[in-house]
N, C-alpha and C positions, 0 to 999 in steps of 0.2 A: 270603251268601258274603263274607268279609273278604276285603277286597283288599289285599296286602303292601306298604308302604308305601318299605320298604326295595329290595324290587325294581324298583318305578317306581320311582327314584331314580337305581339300577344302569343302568337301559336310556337314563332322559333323559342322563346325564351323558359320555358318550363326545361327543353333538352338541355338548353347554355347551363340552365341556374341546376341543375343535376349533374354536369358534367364540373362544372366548379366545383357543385360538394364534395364529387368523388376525388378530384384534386387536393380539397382543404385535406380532405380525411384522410389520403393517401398520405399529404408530408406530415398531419397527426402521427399519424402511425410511424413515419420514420425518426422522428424526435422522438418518440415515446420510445422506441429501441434502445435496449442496452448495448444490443452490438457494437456500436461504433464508441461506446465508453470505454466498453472493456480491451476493445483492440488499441483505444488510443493509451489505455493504464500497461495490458501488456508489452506495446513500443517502448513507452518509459522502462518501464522496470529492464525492459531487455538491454536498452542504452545505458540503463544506470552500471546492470552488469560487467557492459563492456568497457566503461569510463574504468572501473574498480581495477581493472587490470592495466588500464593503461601508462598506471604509474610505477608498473617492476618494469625494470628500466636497467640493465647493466650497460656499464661505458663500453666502448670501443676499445680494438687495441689493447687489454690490457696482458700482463703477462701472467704465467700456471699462479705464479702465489697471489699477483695481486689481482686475480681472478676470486681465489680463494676471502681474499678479505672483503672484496666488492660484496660478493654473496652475501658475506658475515654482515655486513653496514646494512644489507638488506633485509633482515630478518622483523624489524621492527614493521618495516613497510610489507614484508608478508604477510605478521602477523594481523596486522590493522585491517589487511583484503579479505583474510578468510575471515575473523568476526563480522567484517562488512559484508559478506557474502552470503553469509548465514543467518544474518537479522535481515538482509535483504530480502534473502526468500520466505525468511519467517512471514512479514509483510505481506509477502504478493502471495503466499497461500492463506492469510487472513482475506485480502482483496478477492479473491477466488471464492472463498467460501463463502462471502456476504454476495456477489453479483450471481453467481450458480443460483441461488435465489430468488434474484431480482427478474421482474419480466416486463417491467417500465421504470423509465426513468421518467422523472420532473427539471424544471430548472434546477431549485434545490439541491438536487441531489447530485446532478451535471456540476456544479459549484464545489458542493462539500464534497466529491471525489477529484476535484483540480487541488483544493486543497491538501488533500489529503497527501496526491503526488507530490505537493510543492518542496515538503522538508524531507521526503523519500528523496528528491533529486538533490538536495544539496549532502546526503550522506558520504558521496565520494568525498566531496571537498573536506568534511572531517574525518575521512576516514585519513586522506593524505596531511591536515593537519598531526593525525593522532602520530602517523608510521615518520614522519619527521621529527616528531618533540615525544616520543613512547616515553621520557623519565618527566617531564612537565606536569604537573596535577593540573592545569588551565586547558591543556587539549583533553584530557581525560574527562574536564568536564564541560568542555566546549563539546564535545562528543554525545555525551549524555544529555546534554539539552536537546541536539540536535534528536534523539532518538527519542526522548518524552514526548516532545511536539507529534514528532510522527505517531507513537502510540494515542495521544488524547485528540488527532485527527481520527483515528482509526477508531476512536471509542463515538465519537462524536459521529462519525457516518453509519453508525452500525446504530445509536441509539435513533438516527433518524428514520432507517430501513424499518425497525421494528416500530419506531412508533406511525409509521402509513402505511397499513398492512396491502392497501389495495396497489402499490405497487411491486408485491409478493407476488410469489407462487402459490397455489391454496396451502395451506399449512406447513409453509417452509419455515418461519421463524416466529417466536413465542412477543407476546408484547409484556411480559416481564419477566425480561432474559436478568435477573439480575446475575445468573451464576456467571452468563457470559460477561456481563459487565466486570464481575472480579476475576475471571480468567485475562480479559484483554490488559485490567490495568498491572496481572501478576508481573509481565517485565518493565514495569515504571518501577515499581517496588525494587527489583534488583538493579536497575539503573541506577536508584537514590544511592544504592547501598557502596555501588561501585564509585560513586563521586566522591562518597563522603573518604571510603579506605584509600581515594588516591590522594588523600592531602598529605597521608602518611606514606602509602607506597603507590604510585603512578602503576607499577607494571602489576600489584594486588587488583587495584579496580579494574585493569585491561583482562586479568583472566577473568574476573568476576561476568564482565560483559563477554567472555565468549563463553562463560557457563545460563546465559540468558536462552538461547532455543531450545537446550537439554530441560531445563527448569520448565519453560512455557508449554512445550510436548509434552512434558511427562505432566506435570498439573492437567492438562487436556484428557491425559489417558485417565489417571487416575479419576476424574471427574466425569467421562464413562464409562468407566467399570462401574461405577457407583449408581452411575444413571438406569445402568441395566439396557442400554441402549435407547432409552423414550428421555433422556434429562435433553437439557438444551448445550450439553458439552457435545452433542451428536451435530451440531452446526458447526462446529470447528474442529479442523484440523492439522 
């Protein structure tokens, strides 16, 4: 008796073609995860961290007083770690409050969050620009670029978030967030202000820039107090 070769074919292939889809559907689902975004933005940010300190640095060898002065040389580059440390996390709790949100990602949005990492990772580099040349107005405002960029990344992934709601949580974020939209650009604004005061005093624009997280919190609070807790300042923290 020949057995149909064509028919055993017909019957295996409904299981095959079901077990493919649950495969396609399965890595859908894993591409559509945030998780592996957000693990890969919190590795960054935690590297960035660690670069930030890598450059207090005292020499060897030296003796009690010129111990004393090494410190002293080093204040500049202190100062430049802790504002960088502090706009850094300003960042990664902006980054946190838009993904706590999110419950898929797209290509899109896999993109404009690489992006967004790209001028967060070069922030070391001017922060040790800034702690070598503190009296220079050209680090003060090599600085300040580098940190607008990263805010109009940051505005720019956040206006994408809100305008695709379906890759939201149900009612996690408004599609006309403009309060948020003027909360995110509040530290561009003091950025500007810090470049333009370093033409005249370098180390004016540098406190200006560490008065930038005190200004951006408290704009947040103040803009939920007012919300009564329902405004869209209730997305950010």
């Amino acid at each position: 008796m020949e057995v149909d070769d064509n028919s055993d074919s017909s019957m295996t292939s409904p299981a095959c073609s079901g077990t493919q889809s649950a495969r396609i559907a399965s890595i859908e689902e894993e591409l559509s995860s945030p998780d592996r975004v957000v693990m890969l933005s919190d590795g960054v940010f935690a590297i960035i961290l660690t670069i930030l300190v890598l450059e207090l640095r005292v020499p060897h060898d030296l003796s009690r007083a010129s111990l004393g002065q090494a410190v002293h040389d080093l204040r500049p580059t202190l100062i430049a770690w802790v504002l960088s440390f502090l706009i850094i996390g300003m960042y990664w709790m902006a980054h946190r409050d838009i993904f706590a949100r999110v419950w898929a990602v797209n290509r899109d949005l896999v993109w404009l969050n690489l992006l967004f990492l790209l001028p967060c990772a070069l922030i070391p580099f001017a922060s040790s620009v800034l702690g070598e040349y503190p009296d220079d107005a050209k680090a003060v405002r090599f600085y300040g670029l580098v940190v607008i960029v990263v805010s109009v990344m940051r505005l720019f992934l956040y206006w994408y978030v809100i305008r695709h709601p379906r890759l939201l949580r149900p009612g996690a974020l408004s599609a006309h967030s403009a309060q948020g939209v003027v909360l995110i650009m509040v530290p561009v604004a003091v950025y500007i202000v810090a470049m333009v005061v370093a033409e005249v005093s370098p180390m004016a624009g540098i406190i200006i820039f560490m008065s930038v997280p005190a200004i951006y919190f408290g704009a947040v609070t103040i803009a939920r107090e007012r919300g009564g807790g329902h405004g869209e300042a209730e997305d950010f923290s």
